[in-house]
C-alpha positions in Angstrom: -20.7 4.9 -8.1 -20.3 1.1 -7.3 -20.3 -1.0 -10.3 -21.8 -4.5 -10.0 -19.1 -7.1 -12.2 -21.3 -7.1 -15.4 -22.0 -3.2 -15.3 -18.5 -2.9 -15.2 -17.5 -5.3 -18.0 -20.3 -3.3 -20.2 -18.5 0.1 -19.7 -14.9 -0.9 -19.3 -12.4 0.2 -22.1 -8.5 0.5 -21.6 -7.6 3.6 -22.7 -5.9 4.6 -25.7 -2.2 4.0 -25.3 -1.0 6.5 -27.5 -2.6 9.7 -29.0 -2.2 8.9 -32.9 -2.5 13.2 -33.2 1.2 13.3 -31.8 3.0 10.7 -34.6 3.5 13.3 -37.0 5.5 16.1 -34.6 7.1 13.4 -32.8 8.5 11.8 -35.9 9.6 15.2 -36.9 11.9 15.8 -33.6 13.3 12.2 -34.1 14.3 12.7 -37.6 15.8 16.5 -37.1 17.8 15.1 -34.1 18.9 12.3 -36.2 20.0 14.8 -38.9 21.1 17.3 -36.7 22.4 15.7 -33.8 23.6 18.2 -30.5 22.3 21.7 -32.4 19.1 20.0 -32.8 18.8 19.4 -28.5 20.2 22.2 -27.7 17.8 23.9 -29.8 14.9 21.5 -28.3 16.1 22.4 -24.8 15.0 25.7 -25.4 11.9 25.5 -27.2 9.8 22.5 -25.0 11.8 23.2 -21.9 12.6 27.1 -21.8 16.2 26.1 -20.9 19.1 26.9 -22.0 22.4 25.2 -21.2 26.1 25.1 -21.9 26.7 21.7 -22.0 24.5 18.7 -22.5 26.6 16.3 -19.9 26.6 16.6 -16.4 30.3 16.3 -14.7 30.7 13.1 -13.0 32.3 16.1 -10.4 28.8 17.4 -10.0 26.9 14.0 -9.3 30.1 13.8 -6.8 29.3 16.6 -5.3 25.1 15.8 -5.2 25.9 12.7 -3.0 28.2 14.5 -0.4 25.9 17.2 0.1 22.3 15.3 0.4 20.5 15.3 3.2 21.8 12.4 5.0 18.7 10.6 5.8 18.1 11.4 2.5 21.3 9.5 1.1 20.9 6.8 3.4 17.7 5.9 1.7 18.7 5.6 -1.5 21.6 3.7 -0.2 19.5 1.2 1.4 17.1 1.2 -1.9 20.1 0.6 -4.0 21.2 -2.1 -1.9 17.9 -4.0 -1.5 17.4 -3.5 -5.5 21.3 -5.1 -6.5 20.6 -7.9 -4.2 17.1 -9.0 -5.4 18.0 -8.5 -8.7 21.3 -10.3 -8.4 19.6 -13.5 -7.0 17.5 -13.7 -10.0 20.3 -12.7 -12.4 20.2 -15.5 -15.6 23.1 -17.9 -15.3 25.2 -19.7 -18.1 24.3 -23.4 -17.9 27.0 -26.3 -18.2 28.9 -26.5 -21.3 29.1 -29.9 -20.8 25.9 -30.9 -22.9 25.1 -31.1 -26.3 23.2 -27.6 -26.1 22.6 -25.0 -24.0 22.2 -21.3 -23.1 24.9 -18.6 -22.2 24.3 -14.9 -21.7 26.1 -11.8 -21.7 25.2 -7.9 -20.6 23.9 -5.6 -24.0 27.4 -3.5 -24.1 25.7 0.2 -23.8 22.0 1.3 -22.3 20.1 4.4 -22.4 17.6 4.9 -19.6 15.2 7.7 -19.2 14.7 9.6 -16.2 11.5 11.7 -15.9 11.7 15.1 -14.5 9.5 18.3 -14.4 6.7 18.4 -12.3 8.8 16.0 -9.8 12.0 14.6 -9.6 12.8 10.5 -9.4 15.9 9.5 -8.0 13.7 5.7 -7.7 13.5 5.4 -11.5 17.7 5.7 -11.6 17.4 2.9 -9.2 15.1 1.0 -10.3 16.6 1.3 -13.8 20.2 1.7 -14.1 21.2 -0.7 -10.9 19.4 -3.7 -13.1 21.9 -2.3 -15.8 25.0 -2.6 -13.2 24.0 -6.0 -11.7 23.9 -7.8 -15.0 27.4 -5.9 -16.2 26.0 -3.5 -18.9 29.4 -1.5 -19.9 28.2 1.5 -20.1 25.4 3.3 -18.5 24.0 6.4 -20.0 21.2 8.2 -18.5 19.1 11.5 -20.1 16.1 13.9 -18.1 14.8 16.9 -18.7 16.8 20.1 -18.3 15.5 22.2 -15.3 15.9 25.8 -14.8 17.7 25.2 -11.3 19.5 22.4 -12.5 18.7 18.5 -11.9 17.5 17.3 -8.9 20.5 17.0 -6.8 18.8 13.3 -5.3 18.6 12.2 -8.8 22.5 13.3 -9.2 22.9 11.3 -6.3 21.2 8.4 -6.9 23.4 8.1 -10.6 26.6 8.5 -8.4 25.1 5.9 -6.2 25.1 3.3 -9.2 27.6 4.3 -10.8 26.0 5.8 -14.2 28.6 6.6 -17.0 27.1 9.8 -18.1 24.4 11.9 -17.5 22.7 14.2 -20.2 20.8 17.2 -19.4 17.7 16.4 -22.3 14.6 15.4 -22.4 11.5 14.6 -24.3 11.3 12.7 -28.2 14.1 14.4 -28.9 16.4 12.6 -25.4 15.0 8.9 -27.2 16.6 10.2 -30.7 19.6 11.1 -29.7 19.9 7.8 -27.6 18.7 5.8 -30.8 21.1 7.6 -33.5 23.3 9.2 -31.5 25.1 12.7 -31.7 28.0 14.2 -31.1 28.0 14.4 -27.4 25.5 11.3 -26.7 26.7 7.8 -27.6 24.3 5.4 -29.4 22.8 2.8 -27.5 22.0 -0.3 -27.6 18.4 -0.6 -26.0 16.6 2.0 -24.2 14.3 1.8 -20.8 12.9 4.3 -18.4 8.7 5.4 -17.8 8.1 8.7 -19.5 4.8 10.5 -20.8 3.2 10.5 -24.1 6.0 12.1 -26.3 8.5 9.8 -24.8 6.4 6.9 -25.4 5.7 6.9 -29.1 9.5 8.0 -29.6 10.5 4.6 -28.1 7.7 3.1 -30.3 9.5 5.1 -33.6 12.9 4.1 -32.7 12.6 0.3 -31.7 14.4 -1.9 -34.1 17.0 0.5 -34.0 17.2 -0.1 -30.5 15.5 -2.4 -28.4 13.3 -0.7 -25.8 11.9 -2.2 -22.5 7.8 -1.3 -23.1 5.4 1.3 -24.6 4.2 2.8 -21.0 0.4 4.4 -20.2 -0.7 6.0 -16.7 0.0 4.7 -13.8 -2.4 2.1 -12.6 -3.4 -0.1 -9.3 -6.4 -2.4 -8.5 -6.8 -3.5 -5.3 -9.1 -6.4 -3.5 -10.1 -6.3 -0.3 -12.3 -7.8 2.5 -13.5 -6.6 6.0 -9.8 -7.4 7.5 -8.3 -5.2 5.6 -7.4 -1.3 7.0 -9.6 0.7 5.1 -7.2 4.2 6.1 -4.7 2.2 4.7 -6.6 1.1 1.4 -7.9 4.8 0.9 -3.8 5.9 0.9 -3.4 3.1 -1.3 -5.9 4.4 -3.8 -4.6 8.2 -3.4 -1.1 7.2 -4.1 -1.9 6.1 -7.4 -4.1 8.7 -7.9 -1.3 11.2 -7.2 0.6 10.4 -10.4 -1.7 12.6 -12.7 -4.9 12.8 -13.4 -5.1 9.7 -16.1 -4.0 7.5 -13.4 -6.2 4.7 -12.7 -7.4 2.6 -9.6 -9.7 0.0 -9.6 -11.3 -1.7 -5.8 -13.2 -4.7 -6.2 -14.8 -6.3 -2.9 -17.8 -9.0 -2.2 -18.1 -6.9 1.0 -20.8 -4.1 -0.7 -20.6 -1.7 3.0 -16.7 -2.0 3.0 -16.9 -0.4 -0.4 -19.4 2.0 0.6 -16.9 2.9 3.7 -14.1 3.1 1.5 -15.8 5.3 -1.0 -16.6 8.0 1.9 -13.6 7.9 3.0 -11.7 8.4 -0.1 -13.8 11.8 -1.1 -12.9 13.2 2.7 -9.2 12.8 2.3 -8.9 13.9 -1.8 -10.3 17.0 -0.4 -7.4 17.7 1.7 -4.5 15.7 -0.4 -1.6 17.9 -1.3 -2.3 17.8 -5.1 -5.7 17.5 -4.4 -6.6 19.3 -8.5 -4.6 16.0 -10.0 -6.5 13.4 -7.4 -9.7 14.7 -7.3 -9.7 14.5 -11.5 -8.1 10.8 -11.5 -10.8 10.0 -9.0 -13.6 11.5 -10.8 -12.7 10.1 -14.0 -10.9 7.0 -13.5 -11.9 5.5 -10.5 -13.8 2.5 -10.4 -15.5 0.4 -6.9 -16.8 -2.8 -8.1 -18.7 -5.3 -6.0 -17.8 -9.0 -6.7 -20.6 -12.4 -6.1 -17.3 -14.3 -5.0 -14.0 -15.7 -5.0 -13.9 -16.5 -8.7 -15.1 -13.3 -9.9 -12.4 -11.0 -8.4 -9.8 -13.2 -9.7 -11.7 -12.7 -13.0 -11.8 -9.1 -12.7 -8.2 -9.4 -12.1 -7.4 -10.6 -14.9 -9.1 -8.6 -17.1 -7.9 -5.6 -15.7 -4.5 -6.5 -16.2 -2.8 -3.9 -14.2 0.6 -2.3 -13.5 -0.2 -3.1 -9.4 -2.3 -5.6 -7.8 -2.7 -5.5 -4.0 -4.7 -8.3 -2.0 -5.6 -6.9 1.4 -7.8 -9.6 2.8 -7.5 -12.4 5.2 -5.5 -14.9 3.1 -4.0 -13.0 0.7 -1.4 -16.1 -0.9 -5.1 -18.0 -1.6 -5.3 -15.4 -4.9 -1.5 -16.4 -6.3 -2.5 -19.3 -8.2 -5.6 -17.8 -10.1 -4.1 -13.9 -10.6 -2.2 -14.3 -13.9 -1.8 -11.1 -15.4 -0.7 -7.7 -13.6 2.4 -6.2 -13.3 3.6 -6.9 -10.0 1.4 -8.7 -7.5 1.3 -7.2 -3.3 -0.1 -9.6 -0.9 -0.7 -7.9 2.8 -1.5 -5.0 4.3 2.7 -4.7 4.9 3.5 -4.9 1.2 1.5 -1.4 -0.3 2.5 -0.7 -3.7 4.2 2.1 -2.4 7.1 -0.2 -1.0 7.6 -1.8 -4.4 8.2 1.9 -5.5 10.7 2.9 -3.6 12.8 -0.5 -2.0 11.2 -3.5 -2.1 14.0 -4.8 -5.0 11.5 -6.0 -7.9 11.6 -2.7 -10.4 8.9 -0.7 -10.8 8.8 -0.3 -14.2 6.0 -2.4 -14.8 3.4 -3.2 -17.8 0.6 -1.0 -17.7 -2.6 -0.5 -19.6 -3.3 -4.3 -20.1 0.1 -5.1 -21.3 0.6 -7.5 -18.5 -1.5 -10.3 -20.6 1.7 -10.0 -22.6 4.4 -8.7 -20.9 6.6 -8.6 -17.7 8.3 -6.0 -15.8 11.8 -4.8 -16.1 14.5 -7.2 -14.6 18.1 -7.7 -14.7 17.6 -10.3 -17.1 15.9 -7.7 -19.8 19.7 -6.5 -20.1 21.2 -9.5 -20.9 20.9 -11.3 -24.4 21.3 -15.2 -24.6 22.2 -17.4 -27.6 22.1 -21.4 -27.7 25.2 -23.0 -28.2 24.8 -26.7 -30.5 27.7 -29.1 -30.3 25.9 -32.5 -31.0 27.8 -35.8 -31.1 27.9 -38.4 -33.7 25.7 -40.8 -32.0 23.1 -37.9 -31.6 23.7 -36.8 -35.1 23.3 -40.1 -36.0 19.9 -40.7 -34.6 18.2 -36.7 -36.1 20.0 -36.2 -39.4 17.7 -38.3 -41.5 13.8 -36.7 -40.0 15.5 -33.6 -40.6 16.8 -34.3 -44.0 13.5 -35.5 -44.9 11.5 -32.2 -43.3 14.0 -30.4 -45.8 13.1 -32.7 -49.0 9.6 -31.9 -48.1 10.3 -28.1 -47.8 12.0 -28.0 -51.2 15.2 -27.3 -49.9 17.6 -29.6 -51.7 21.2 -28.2 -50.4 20.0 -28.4 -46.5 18.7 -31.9 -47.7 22.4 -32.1 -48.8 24.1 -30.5 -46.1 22.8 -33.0 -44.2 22.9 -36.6 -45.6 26.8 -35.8 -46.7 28.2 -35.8 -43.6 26.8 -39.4 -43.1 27.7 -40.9 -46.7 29.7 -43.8 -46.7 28.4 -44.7 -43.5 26.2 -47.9 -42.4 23.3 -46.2 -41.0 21.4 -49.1 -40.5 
């Protein structure tokens, strides 16, 4: 079905981030871990994961030994990702500014970070990089990373991709139970100080339980793009586009919006030919039945409005002058202009992470940088002369405000003095 804007703006809803149904178990893994600590995941290993291990931490000898026996094209890759991801995020890395004024800014790394890897039906070496290397560029101490114990062992690319950074230890759990034992720590897994990483529904509303405890980077959804295009664009190329997000599972959501009604037609057609033959054609074919949405735009204005609304994770302009939609798109995650920047670049290598806000969030939120590991505090060194000239609206904002000893705390340092 093509929706017109206003029959989509009827029927649109963002979907519930959370399943309310799930706060009661999931606060029940967090507390046991909290009170159990290491017998408590070895225990979860088992029951969610039917694994059972003898150790919780990965040697660093085994992430040694992942790297120098990768496929080689294979390691190259995530060398060149890794790479490409230090030196973008580097370049936009927060700076101290000059002490040599009356007030400003310095920064400095959070000392200890948790980041979650997901694992199960695929492995993710990206998400270490897209994760952990932010942690290294802006000098986080130590790096600590958990995902889900497999029956074969961790992917030996994800292994790789944590010897690549540099990771400080790696911890074979998973689940509510990994962002517990991240949040209180246990015997084995060190507390940290904020946690980061994608993750499904369990691993979500843990890092909603925990945070205050810890900081945490966002409360993620499904995976999300919306796309707008016009008759220049490559419609093969659009249809992958669509299927890539598609891919993730079958909550993911993609959104097309057009003025061109027959290029949406064309696009439809082409999309049901190739979900039929997509390698996880079950997970596709339900995100595109269910989740899918071709929308036909009067103009200019009203795609950029759709945009907006819609808020996604991943925008992608594919039309003749893409950079013509920067000033009026406000509100997605990270924003693709061109048919040679697909979402799936800013996956794997682009250098901008991609954990990104989804489900809306991006009205309020940003995505993960280098600077989301660093905390700042103002430094205040004023001189007499500016002292001088503040003390007294200040002392009288305090008189108002019933606060006699900051009324105090002000005017004594100035008694004595001609202020006239």
């Amino acid at each position: 079905m093509i929706y017109n804007t206003q029959q989509f703006f009827d029927q649109y809803q963002a979907v519930a981030q959370l399943d309310t149904q799930l706060h009661d178990q999931i606060a029940t893994i967090c507390d046991t871990v909290k009170q159990q600590g290491d017998s408590a995941l070895f225990a979860y290993n088992e029951q969610f994961d039917r694994v059972t291990v003898d150790t919780l931490e990965v040697p660093q000898a085994q992430l040694q030994q992942a790297y120098d026996t990768l496929d080689a094209e294979l390691r190259q890759a995530l060398e060149l990702s890794y790479q490409r991801i230090y030196d973008y995020q580097a370049s936009i890395r927060y700076q101290n500014q000059p002490n040599n004024q009356e007030m400003y800014e310095v920064y400095h790394p959070i000392e200890r970070v948790g980041v979650y890897v997901p694992g199960g039906k695929a492995s993710y070496p990206s998400t270490v990089l897209m994760t952990a290397t932010l942690a290294k560029v802006a000098g986080v101490k130590e790096i600590v990373v958990v995902t889900p114990p497999q029956t074969n062992g961790i992917a030996q690319s994800v292994l790789a991709a944590c010897h690549i950074v540099g990771v400080d230890h790696v911890y074979q759990i998973g689940g509510a139970q990994s962002i517990a034992a991240l949040a209180y720590g246990t015997e084995t897994i060190p507390k940290v100080d904020k946690i980061v990483g994608p993750g499904n529904q369990y691993v979500a509303y843990a890092k909603k339980l925990v945070y205050g405890e810890v900081g945490i980077d966002q409360i993620a959804g499904p995976s999300e793009i919306a796309l707008i295009i016009d008759d220049t664009c490559d419609v093969e190329a659009v249809a992958y586009d669509v299927l890539a997000q598609a891919e993730h599972d079958e909550m993911a959501r993609t959104y097309v919006i057009s003025t061109d009604l027959a290029l949406l037609e064309q696009l439809e057609g082409r999309l049901s030919t190739l979900a039929e033959t997509s390698e996880r054609r079950d997970i596709v074919t339900a995100s595109l039945r269910d989740h899918h949405y071709a929308i036909y735009a009067d103009d200019f204005e009203a795609c950029c409005q759709l945009m907006n609304e819609i808020a996604p994770e991943h925008a992608s302009i594919q039309t003749a002058n893409p950079e013509q939609f920067v000033p009026y798109i406000h509100y997605v995650g990270s924003l693709f202009l061109g048919s040679y920047a697909p979402e799936a670049i800013g996956d794997y290598i682009a250098g901008p992470s991609h954990v990104l806000p989804t489900n809306r969030t991006a009205r309020f939120q940003h995505g993960l940088s280098v600077n989301d590991f660093l905390t700042k505090h103002t430094v205040i060194q004023l001189s007499r002369d500016t002292y001088q000239q503040t003390y007294r609206a200040a002392a009288t904002i305090a008189q108002d405000e019933q606060l006699y000893n900051h009324q105090q705390s002000l005017t004594v340092r100035m008694r004595g003095e001609n202020n006239d």
